[in-house]
ROSE-625082 format. One record per residue (C-alpha): residue in one letter; x, y, z. Coordinates in steps of 0.25 Angstrom, whole numbers, plus 5000, padded with zeros to 4 digits. Layout:
BEGIN
AXYZ ...
***
This chain:
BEGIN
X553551315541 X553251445548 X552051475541 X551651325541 X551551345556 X550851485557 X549851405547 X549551295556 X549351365569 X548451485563 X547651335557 X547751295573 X547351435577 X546051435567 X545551295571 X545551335586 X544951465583 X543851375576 X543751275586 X543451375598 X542951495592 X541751495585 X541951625577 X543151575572 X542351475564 X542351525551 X542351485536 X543851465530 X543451485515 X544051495502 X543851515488 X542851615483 X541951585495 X543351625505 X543551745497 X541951795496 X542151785514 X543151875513 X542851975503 X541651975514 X542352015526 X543252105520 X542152185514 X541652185527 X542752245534 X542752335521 X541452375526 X541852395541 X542952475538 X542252565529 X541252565542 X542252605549 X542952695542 X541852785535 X540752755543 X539452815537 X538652685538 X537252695546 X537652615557 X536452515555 X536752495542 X538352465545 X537952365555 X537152295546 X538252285535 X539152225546 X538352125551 X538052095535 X539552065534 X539852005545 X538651905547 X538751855535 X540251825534 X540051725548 X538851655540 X539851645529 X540951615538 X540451535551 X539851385545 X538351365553 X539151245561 X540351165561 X540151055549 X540151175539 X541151175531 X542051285535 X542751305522 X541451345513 X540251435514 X538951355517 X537751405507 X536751415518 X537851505525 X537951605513 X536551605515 X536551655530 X537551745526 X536951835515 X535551835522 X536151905535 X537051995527 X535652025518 X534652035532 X535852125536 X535852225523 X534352225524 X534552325535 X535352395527 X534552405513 X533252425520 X533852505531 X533152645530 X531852575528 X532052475542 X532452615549 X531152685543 X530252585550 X530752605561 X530852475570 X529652415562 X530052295553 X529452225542 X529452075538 X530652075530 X531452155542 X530952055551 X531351925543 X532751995539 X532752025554 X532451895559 X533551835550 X534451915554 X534451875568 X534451755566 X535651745558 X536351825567 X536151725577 X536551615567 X538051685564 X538151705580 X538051565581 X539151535571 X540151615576 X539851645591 X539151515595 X537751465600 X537751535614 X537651685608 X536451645598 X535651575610 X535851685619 X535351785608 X534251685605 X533951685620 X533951845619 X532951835608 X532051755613 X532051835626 X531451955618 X530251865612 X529851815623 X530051925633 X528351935639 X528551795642 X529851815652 X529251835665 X530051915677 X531152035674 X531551975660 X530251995654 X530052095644 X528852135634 X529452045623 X530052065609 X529152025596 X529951945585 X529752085575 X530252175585 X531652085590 X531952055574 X531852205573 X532752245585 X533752145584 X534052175570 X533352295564 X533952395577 X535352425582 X534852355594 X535052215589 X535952135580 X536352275572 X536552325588 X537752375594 X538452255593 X538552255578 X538852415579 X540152385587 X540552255578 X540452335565 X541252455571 X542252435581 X542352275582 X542552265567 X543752355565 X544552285578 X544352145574 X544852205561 X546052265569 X546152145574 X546252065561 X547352165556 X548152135571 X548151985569 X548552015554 X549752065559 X550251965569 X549752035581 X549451905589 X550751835587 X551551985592 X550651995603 X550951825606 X552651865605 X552451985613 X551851915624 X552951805623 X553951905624 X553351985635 X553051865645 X553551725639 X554451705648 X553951725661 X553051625668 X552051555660 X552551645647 X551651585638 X550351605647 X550651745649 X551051765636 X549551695631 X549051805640 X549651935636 X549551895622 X548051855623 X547851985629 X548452055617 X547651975608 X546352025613 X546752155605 X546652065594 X545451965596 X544151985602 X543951835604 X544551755615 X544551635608 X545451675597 X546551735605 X546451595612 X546551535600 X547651645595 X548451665605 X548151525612 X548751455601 X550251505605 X550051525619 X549251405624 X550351295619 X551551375626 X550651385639 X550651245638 X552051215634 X552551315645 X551651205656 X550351275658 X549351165657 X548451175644 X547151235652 X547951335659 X548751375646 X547251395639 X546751465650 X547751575652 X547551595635 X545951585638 X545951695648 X547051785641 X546251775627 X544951815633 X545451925641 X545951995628 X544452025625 X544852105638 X546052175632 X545952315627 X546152375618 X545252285610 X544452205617 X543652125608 X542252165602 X541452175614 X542452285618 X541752365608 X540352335612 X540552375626 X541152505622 X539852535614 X538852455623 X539552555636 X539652665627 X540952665631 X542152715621 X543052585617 X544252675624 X543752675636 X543252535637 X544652465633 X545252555644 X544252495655 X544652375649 X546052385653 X546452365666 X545352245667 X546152175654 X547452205662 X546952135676 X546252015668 X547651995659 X548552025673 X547551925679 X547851825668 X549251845669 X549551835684 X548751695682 X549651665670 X550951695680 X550551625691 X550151505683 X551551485676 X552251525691 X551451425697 X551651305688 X553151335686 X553051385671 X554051465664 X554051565653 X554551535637 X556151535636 X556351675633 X557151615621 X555851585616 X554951715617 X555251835609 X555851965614 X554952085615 X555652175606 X555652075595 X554052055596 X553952215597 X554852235585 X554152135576 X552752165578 X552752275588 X552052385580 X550752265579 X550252325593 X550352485587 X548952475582 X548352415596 X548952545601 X548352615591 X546952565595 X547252605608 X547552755607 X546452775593 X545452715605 X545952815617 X546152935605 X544552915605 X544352845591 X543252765591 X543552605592 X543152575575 X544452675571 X545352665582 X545152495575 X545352555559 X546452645565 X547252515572 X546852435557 X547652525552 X548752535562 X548952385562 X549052385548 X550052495548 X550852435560 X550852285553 X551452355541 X552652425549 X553352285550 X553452175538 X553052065545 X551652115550 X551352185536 X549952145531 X549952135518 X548652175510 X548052035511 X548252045524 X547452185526 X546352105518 X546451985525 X546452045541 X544952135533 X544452005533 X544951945547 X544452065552 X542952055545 X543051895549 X543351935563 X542052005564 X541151905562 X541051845576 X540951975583 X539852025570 X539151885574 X539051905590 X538752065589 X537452025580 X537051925589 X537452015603 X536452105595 X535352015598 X535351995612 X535552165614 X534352195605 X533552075616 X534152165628 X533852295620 X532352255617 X532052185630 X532952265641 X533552135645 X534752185648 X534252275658 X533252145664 X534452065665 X535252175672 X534252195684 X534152045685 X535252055689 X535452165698 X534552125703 X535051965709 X536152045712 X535352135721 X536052255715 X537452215719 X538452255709 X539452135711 X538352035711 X537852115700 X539252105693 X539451935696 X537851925691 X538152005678 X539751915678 X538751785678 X538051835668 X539051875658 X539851745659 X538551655656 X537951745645 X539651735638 X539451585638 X540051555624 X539751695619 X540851785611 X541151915619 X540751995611 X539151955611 X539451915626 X539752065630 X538452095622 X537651995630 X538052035642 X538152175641 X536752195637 X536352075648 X537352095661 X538052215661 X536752295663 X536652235677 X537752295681 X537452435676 X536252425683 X536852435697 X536652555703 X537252655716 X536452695726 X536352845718 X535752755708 X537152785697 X537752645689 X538952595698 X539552505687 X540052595675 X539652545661 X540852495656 X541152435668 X539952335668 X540052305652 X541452265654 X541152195666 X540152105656 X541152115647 X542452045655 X541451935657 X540951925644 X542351895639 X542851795654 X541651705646 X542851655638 X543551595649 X542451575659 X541951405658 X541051355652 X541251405640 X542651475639 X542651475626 X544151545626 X544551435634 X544051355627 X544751395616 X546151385623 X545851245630 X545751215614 X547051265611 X547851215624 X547151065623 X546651095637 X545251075644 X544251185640 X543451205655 X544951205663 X545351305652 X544151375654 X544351365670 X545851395670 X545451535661 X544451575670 X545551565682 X546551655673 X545251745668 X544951775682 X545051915682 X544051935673 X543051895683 X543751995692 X543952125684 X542652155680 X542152155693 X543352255696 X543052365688 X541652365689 X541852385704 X542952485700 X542652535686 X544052615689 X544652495683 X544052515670 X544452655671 X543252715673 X543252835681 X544752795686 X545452885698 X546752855705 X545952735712 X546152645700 X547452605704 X547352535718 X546152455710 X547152435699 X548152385709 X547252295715 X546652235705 X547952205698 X548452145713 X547152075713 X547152015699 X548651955702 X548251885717 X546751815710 X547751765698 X548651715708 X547651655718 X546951585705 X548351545702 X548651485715 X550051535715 X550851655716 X552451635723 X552051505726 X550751385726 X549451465734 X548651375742 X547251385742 X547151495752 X548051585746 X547351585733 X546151595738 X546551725746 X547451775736 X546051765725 X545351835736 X546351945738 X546351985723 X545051985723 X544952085733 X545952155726 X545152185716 X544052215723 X544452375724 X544352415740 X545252455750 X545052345758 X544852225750 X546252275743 X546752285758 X546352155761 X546852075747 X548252135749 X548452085764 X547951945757 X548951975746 X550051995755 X549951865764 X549751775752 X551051825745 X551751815758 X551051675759 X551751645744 X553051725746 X553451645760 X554151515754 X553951525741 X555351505737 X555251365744 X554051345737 X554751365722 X555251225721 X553951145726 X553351085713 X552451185707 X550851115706 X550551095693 X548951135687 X548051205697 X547051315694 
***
């Protein structure tokens, strides 16, 4: 009966993650064609572990193999539209499939004679080329979505028509011969960076990954949440929230910890009395904020940490303290929510007791340690991921009931190739628009555009560059949307100068600055496709989702301003002043939650929220006097809340608000 259950939510589970996530719309097949899939995707996490392990592949050559792979398996695995039938291979599907695997392994039998040329290409190179593009764009569009293929589109045409651009944009133009042969024939293009850090790093992590979920890691992290805050205020809310937050170690989509976590957490918000929207929301926010997480933060964590030249070490370390403020932001939201509406925590004779949960599956979280200390020991990322493959593997065998059995270790090979597929999809396609910005400077055009509206002003500078990451993330994965905006937005910033004439942002500083926004796309209206996604599983209204998420997700608007103004914060060059800033920022990430809220020992009217928002805001501002002046503001309001509040407690409690 048990399994029966286990059955029908996992069907649930699949049919939402359909429904709201486009790479999740894959082939289910059987018979000879099921098995031939995946004889595929385990040959090519065959390959990439052989990669990995032994190296001594040109890295031309290796990138081509991978894209080989993986591209053919989403024409294989993703139907062209929604009347396909999803439980059989279309002919004109296997078709698409071997011509990009062949224009693919084209550079690699004629690879020494392309490289002899020299950048000059002949007509063969230039139709295999011009295929090859294209079908890039095709699979982008089957497993990411319309919006990245029309950006890309917009990039190229962009480059072919540059003479007739007038103004700063303009450029000397790019011939149709000479785009086919960057975008495709150069590690400047589709075979770019990008496709370097897919079939490297990202590949052995989503196989880690693969082997975590195996193992039941999502349901411990789900029972250790539930026995750590259950039964306080809102239990279910916070519990959605700590174990989204641990689930971004697992999944570098928002959308499926929605959907995965979601699935638990959502109908115990709503059964606790949070309203449908607000019960989506807080999972929404919580979900997205996981690509925040370190110590894996999802595919473009990796990109950042070659694009900066920065060691992946150092980049989840600046990543930490921001994740803490956005989750203790989410959190404080979540507290006040439940205070404020009356709402209880689960019976503790329902939740389970810590010990137990650490005594079932406890040694599960061993190898998210041991990614941690191979990372600080100075292993590169690709085998500080086999070295936790391998641990999780051990550590699942230690107790009986997280054993994978050999079917299992063959099964979470292929999971891990099949995970891929939409990250190999949106890297090939990112690779267009850099090899546009690479061949046209766009990237430097678009940054002094604007500088320049913002007269060289480093806040306007950042709001500008805010805008811009948000509009270009409409309905784009994370993954490309870092790419886009990295190559497009993040330039502006690096381009302010001091009057010595030295940068004043850091490098990491303004990629992750893109980067926060970039990810915030998720929950931010019009698209929110994470709320999206969580409206879906509460039954609730998508754009009030989208609205309440944003409320909860409010600090990721607020952070990255913070530590670009104070890079200390991403522990870059810290001293002993980090800790004030630390200190305020945490006391200014609790009072905007509560004024958002609107409640803290009792109702606030509008006045006190208003200050309250502000004061927090200053807070984390760093300076001696705005901190000065948001802790007198501090003060007054809490004695304003604390003065008959406990004659207050019995007056009915409003239900709904913001």
């Amino acid at each position: 009966m048990r399994e029966e259950m286990i059955k029908e939510e996992e069907v649930k589970v699949d049919e939402l993650m359909a429904k709201y996530d486009k790479g999740s719309r894959f082939r289910v097949l059987s018979g000879v064609q099921g098995k031939m899939i995946t004889v595929l995707l385990f040959c090519f996490t065959m390959f990439q572990l052989y990669y990995a392990i032994r190296g001594g592949i040109d890295a031309m050559i290796a990138r081509c193999i991978h894209l080989s792979f993986g591209l053919s398996a989403v024409f294989f695995l993703y139907p062209s539209n929604g009347k396909m039938s999803r439980k059989k291979l279309h002919w004109f599907d296997c078709l698409l499939g071997i011509t990009i695997a062949s224009c693919c392994m084209y550079i690699v039998v004629f690879y020494k004679d392309i490289v002899m040329r020299q950048g000059l290409i002949n007509h063969v190179d230039m139709i295999v080329g011009g295929i090859a593009i294209i079908l890039v764009l095709e699979a982008a569009r089957r497993v990411i979505g319309l919006p990245m293929v029309i950006i890309s589109l917009v990039f190229i045409v962009y480059a072919l028509i540059g003479r007739s651009i007038p103004g700063s944009l303009g450029h000397r133009g790019v011939s149709v011969e000479g785009l086919v042969q960057h975008l495709f024939f150069t590690t400047e293009g589709i075979l770019g960076l990008p496709i370097q850090v897919s079939s490297t790093f990202i590949f052995m992590f989503l196989l880690f990954g693969a082997y975590l979920e195996k193992t039941g890691m999502g349901e411990f992290f789900i029972q250790l949440a539930n026995s750590i805050s259950g039964d306080s205020p809102g239990g279910p809310a916070k519990v959605a929230v700590i174990s989204s937050a641990c689930m971004g170690t697992l999944s570098g989509s928002s959308v499926a910890n929605v959907v995965g976590t979601g699935s638990f957490t959502i109908p115990m918000m709503k059964k606790l009395g949070y309203k449908p929207e607000f019960a989506g929301a807080v999972e929404a926010t919580a979900s997205t904020g996981g690509q925040l997480m370190p110590p894996i933060m999802g595919a473009a964590a990796f990109l950042l940490a070659e694009i900066t030249g920065s060691p992946y070490s150092k980049v989840i370390l600046a990543a930490l303290v921001p994740a803490a403020l956005y989750y203790l932001g989410v959190f404080i939201g979540v507290h006040y929510e439940a205070k404020k509406l009356g709402l209880k925590g689960i019976p503790k004779d329902e939740i389970p007791k810590l010990l137990f949960v650490l005594r079932q599956r406890g040694q599960l979280i061993i190898p998210i340690f041991v990614v941690i200390a191979l990372l600080v020991s100075g292993w590169s990322p690709i085998y500080a991921a086999l070295g936790a493959v391998v641990s999780t593997i051990i550590c699942a065998a230690i107790k009986k009931e997280t054993r994978l059995s050999f079917e299992d270790l063959l099964n979470g090979m292929v999971q891990g190739a099949k995970s891929a597929l939409t990250v190999i999809a949106a890297c090939a396609c990112a690779g267009i628009i850099i090899g546009v910005v690479t061949k046209t400077g766009l990237g430097l055009k678009m940054g002094s555009i604007l500088v320049g509206i913002a007269k060289g002003n480093l806040v306007l500078t950042l709001f500008f560059t805010m805008i811009t990451s948000l509009v270009l993330g409409i309905g784009v994965p994370t993954t490309a949307n870092y790419v886009i905006t990295s190559t497009i937005a993040a330039p502006a910033i690096l381009m302010i100068k001091d009057a010595s004439g030295a940068q004043v942002v850091p490098i990491l500083a303004a990629h992750l600055f893109v980067f926060y926004f970039g990810i915030i796309a998720d929950v931010t209206p019009p698209v929110c496709l994470a709320a999206v996604a969580a409206s879906g599983v509460a039954k609730s209204e998508p754009m009030k989702t989208g609205m309440q998420a944003t409320r909860l997700a409010i600090g990721a608007f607020l952070i990255p301003y913070m530590f670009v103004l104070s890079p200390e914060l991403i522990l870059i060059n810290p001293d002993i002043s980090i800790i004030p800033k630390l200190i305020t920022a945490v006391l200014g990430m609790i009072c905007v939650a509560v004024g958002l809220t609107g409640y803290f020992k009792k109702n606030m009217n509008i006045l006190e929220r208003v200050f309250i928002v502000a004061a927090g805001i200053m807070a984390l501002n760093t300076g001696y006097v705005s901190d000065g002046v948001a802790i007198v503001i501090i003060g007054v309001i809490y004695f304003l809340q604390s003065k008959g509040s406990k004659d207050l407690q019995n007056i009915k409690i409003l239900k709904g608000g913001i």
